[in-house]
C-alpha positions in Angstrom: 0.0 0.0 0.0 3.0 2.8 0.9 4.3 1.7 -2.5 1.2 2.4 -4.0 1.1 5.7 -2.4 4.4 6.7 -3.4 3.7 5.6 -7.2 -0.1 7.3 -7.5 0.0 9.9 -4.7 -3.1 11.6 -6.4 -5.6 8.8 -5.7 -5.3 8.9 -1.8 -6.6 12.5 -1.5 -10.5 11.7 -1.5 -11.9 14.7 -3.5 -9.8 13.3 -6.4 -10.4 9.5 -6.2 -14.0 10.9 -6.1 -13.5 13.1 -9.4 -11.4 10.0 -10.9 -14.4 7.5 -10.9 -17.0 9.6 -11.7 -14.5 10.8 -14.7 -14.1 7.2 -16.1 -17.7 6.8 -16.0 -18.6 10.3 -18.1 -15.8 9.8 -20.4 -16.6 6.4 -21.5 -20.2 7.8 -21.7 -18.3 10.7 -24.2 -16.6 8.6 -26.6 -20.2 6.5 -26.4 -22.1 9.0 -27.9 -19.4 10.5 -30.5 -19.5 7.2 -32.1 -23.1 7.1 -31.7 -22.9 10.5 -33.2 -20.9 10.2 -36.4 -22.8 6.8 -36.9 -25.9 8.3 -37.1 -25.0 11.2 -39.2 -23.9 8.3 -41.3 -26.9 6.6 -41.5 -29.2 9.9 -42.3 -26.6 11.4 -44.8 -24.2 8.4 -46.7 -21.2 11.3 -46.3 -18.1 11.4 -44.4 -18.1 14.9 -45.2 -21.5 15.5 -42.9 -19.6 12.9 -40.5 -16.3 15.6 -40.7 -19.0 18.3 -40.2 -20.1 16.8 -37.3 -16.6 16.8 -35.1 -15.5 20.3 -36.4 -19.1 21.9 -35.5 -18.2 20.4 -32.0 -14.6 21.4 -31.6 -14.6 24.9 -33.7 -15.8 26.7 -30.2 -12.9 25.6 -28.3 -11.0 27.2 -31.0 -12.6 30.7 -31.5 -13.5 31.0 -27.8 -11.7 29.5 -25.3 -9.6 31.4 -24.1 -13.4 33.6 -22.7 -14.1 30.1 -21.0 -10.8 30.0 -19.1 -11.2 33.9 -18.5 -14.4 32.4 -16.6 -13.1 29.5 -15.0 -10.3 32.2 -13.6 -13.1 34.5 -12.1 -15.7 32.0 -10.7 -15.7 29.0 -8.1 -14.3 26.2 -10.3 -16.4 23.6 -8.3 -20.0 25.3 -9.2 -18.9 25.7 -13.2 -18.0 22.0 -13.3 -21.7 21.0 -11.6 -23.2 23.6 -14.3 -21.7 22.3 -17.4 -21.8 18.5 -16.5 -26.0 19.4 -16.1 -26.2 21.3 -19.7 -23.7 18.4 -21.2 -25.9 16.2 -19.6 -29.1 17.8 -20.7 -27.9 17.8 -24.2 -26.8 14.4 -24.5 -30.3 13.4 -23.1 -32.0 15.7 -25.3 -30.3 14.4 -28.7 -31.7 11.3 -27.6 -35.2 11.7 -27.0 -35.3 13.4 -30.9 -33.7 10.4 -31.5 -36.2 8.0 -30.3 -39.4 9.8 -31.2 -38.4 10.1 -34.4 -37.4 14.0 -34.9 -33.7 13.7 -35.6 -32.2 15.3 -38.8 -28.5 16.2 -39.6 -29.5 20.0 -38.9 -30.6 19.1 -35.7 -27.7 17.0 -34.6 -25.1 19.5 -35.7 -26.7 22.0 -33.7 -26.6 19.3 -30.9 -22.7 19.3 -31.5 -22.5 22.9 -31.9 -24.1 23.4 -27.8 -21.9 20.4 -26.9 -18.7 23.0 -28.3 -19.9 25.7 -26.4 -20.6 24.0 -23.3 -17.1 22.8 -23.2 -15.5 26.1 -24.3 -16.1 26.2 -20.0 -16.2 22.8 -19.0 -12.7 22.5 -20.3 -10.0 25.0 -18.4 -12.5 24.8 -15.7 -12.2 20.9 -15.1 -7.9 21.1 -16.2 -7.3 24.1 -13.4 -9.6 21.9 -10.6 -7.2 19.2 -10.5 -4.8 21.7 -9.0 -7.1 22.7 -6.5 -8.2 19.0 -5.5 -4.3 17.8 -5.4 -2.4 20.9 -4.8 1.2 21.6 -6.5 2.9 18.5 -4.7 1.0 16.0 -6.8 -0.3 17.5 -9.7 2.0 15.7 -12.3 0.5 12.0 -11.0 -2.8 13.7 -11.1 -3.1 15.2 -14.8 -1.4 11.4 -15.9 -4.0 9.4 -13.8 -6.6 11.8 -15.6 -5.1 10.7 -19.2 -5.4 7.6 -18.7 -9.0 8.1 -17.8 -9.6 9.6 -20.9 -7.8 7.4 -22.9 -9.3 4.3 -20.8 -12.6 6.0 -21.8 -11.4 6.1 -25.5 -10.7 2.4 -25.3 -14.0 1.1 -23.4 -16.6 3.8 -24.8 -16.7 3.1 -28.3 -16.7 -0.7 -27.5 -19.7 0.2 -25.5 -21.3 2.1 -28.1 -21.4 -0.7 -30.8 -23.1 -2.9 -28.2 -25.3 -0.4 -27.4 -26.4 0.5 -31.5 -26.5 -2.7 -32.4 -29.2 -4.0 -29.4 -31.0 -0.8 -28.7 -30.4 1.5 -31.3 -28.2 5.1 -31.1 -30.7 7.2 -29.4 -30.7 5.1 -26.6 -26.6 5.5 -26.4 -27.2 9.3 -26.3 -29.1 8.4 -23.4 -27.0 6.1 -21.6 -24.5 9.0 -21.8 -26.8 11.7 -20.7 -26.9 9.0 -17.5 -22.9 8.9 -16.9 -22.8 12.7 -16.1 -24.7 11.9 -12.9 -21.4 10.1 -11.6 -19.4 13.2 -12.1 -21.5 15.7 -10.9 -22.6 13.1 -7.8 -18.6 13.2 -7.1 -18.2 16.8 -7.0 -21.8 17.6 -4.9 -19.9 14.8 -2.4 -16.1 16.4 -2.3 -14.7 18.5 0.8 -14.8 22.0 -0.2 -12.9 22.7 3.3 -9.6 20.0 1.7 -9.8 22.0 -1.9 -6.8 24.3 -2.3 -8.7 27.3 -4.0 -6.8 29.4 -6.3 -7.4 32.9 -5.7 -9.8 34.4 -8.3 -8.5 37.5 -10.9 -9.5 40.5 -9.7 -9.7 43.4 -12.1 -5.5 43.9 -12.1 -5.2 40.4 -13.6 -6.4 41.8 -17.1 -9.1 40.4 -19.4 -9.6 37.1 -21.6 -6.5 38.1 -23.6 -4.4 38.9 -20.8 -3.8 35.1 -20.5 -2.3 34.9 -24.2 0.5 38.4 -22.9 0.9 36.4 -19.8 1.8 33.0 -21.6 3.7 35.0 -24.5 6.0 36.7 -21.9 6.5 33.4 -19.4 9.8 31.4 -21.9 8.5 27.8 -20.3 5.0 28.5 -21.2 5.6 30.1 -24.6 8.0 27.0 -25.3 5.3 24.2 -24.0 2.2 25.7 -26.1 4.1 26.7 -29.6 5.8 23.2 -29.8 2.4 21.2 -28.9 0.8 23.6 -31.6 3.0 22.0 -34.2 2.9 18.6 -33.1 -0.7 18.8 -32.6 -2.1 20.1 -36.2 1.0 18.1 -37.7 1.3 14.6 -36.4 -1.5 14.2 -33.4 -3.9 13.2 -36.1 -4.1 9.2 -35.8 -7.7 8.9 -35.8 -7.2 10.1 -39.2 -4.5 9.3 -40.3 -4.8 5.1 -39.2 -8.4 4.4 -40.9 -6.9 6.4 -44.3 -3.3 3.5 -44.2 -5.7 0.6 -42.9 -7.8 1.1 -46.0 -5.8 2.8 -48.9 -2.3 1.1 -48.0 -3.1 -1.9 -46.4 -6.3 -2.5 -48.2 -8.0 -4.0 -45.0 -11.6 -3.2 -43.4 -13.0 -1.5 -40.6 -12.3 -4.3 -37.9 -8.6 -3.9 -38.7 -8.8 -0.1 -38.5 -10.5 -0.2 -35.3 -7.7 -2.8 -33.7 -5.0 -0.8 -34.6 -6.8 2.5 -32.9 -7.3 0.2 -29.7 -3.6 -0.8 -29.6 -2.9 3.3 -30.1 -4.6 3.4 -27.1 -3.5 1.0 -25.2 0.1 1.9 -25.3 -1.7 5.8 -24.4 -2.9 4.3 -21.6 0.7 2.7 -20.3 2.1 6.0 -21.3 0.0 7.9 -19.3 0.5 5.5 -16.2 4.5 5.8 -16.6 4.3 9.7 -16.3 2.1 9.0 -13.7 5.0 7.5 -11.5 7.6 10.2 -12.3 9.4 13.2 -10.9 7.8 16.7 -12.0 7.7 17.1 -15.3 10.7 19.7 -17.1 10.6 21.4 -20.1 13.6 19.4 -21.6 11.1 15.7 -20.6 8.9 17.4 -22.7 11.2 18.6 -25.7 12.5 15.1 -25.7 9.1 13.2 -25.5 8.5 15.3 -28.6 11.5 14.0 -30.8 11.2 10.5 -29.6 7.4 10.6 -30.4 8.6 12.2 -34.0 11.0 9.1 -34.5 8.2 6.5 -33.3 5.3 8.2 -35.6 8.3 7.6 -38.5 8.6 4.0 -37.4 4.8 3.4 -38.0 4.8 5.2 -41.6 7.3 2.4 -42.6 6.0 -0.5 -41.2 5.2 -2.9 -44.2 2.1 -4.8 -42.5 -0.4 -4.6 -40.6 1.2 -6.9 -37.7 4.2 -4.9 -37.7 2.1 -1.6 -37.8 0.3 -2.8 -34.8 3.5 -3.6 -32.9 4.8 -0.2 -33.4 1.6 1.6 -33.1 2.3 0.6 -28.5 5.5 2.7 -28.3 4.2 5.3 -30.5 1.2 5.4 -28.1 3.2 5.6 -24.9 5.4 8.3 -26.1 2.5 10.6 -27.1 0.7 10.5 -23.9 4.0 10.8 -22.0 4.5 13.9 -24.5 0.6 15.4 -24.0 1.0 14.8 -20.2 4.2 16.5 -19.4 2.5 19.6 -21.8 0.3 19.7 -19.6 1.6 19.5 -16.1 4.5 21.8 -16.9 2.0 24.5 -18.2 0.0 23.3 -14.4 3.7 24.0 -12.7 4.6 27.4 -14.0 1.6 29.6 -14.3 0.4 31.4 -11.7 -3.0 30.6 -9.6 -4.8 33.6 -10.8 -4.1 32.5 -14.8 -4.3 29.1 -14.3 -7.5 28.8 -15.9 -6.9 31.0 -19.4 -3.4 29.0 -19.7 -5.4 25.7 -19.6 -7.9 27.4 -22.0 -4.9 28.1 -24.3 -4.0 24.5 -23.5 -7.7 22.9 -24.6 -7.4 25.7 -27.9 -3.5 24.0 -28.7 -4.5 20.6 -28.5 -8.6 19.9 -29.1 -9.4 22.9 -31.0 -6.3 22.3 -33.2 -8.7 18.6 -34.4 -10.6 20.6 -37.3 -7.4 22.0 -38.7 -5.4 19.1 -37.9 -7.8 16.9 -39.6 -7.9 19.0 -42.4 -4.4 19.1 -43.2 -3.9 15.0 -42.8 -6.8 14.0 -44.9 -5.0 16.3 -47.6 -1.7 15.4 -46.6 -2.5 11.4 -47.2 -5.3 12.5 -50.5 -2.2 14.3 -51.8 1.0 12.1 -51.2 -0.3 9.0 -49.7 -0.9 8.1 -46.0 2.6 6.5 -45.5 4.0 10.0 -46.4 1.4 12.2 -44.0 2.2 10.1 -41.3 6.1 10.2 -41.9 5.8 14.0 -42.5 4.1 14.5 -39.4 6.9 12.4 -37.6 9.7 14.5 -39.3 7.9 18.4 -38.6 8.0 16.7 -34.8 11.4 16.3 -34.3 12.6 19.0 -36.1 10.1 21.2 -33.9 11.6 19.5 -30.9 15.1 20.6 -31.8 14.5 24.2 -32.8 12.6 24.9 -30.2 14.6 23.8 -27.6 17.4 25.9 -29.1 14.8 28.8 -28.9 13.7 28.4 -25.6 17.4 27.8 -24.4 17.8 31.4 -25.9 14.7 33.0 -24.5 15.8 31.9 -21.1 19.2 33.9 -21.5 18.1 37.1 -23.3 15.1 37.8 -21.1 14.1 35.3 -18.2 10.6 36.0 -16.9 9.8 34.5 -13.7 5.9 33.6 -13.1 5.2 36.2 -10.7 1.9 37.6 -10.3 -0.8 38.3 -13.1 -1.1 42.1 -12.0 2.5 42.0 -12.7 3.0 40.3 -15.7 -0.1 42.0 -17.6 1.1 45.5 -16.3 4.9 44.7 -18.0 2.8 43.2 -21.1 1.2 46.0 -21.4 
């Protein structure tokens, strides 16, 4: 049990084993209903490109306004936000699904269903990223953000599993249902967690600047600046393996969608073990991170090369664990160095980097592999990675020297910004 401790401090503070279950339960309950989702667009239209549709109506918010939702989550009680988004995400999900089963869904409707599901997370997001601080504190933040990947990639694993069992006996609008149902965990863990064992951050006041204070702040801080620009690039330019792995399974390998689907389970399976091993670590550093990238850069080459599908699969696990271990130290290094009053717009800049970058990521892929082949998106993706990694480590090391800028407090940073 003390090894336990030492290995996954985060899960013996109670308001966080709390917010851990009830996460697995509404994230497998999320990646339910997005297959649900796109398989019913599917179904009413015949077209991938309603299907594409679909996934950028839900993630375009994040993109054009998140950094308002982590202004919010800066100014409000982060605990009360979560329990009113998980209700409207809840709400919606339920609501997609009684159209669903009375008959009244159309494509209209369900984009517009997606497009409420975007804005409610443009809140949920930096909200629920800046909480785990205040349930764990600074001491075991780094175990907490991994245990919370491997939640969501657990979620990713179990939920669309889940969901074909679910379409296949009962039909989809019953899955939106079932997931309007898995919010109640969440939201029952945080009505149940000790607001007196929380460590609150202290709200911006007026001197901590607006929305866009956040972006001056992060600009101005070298470790921050360094952290979200390299993620940028790695996230529009290589991150894009649920694209990218259906495209080689069918054009390259000429295989179906069973195959497809086991080689984005073994992707996350090796997430998952990533996520664990970073989990166990020492705080993360920004040179972890600018070496997760490369290695994650050579890995994502391997897999372009592979010349079957067995082979592909092998390699797919280390490429897996390397991108979680990359995505996790991201994030707790941005956790580690910003200060309590910005905590929620630099997570907001986090959830814009690497969810809002899916549309455009997406994008540039599908052409990538409609252009040059999938073997050559996937390798080119691998290559803009480690050359990222090394430039902008020499760029950081140089930012550091010419002009260090300690995290001090918002007032001051915005008032030197500005």
């Amino acid at each position: 049990m003390r090894r336990l401790q030492r290995g996954f401090p985060a899960l013996f503070v109670r308001n966080y084993r709390l917010f851990f279950v009830g996460q697995f339960v509404s994230v497998t309950g999320v990646w339910m209903q997005r297959l649900a989702q796109d398989w019913l667009v599917l179904q009413l239209t015949g077209s991938g490109v309603a299907v594409g549709a679909t996934t950028a109506l839900q993630f375009t918010p994040i993109l054009l306004a998140g950094i308002w939702g982590g202004h919010v989550a800066d100014k409000v009680d982060r605990r009360k936000l979560l329990l009113a988004t998980q209700t409207c995400a809840m709400l919606l999900a339920v609501g997609l699904g009684v159209i669903t089963l009375t008959g009244h869904v159309t494509v209209w409707s369900i984009y517009l269903f997606a497009l409420m599901t975007g804005v409610v997370t443009v809140f949920d997001n930096p909200a629920r990223q800046a909480f785990i601080h205040e349930m764990v504190g600074a001491d075991s933040i780094a175990n907490a953000v991994s245990l919370t990947s491997a939640v969501q990639t657990g979620g990713r694993i179990v939920g669309p599993a889940v969901a074909g069992i679910a379409i296949a006996a009962v039909g989809s609008g019953w899955a939106f249902v079932l997931n309007g149902l898995t919010y109640l965990a969440v939201l029952f863990a945080l009505w149940r967690m000790d607001v007196d064992e929380l460590h609150p951050d202290p709200h911006a006041d007026g001197r901590g600047g607006g929305a866009l204070a956040g972006v001056r702040y992060a600009w101005r801080t070298p470790v921050l600046r360094t952290t979200l620009v390299l993620l940028a690039v790695v996230a529009n330019f290589a991150m894009n393996f649920g694209v990218l792995i259906p495209l080689l399974t069918k054009l390259t390998f000429d295989a179906d969608a069973g195959t497809a689907g086991m080689l984005l389970s073994v992707f996350a399976v090796g997430s998952v073990l990533g996520a664990l091993s970073s989990a166990v670590r020492d705080s993360p550093t920004v040179m972890r991170f600018l070496v997760a990238t490369g290695m994650f850069g050579l890995f994502t080459l391997g897999v372009s090369v592979m010349p079957t599908v067995q082979y592909t699969a092998v390699a797919l696990v280390p490429t897996g664990v390397v991108a979680l271990v990359c995505m996790t130290t991201a994030q707790s290094t941005l956790q580690l160095h910003t200060t309590p009053e910005m905590r929620g717009r630099v997570m907001a800049l986090f959830s814009i980097v690497f969810l809002g970058s899916n549309p455009v990521g997406a994008i540039l892929a599908g052409w990538l592999a409609q252009t040059f082949g999938p073997r050559w998106a996937m390798g080119i993706g691998g290559v803009v990675s480690v050359v990222a990694a090394a430039l902008v480590a020499l760029w950081h090391r140089h930012s550091v020297r010419a002009a260090p800028v300690e995290a001090g407090t918002a007032a001051e940073v915005t008032a030197a910004a500005a």
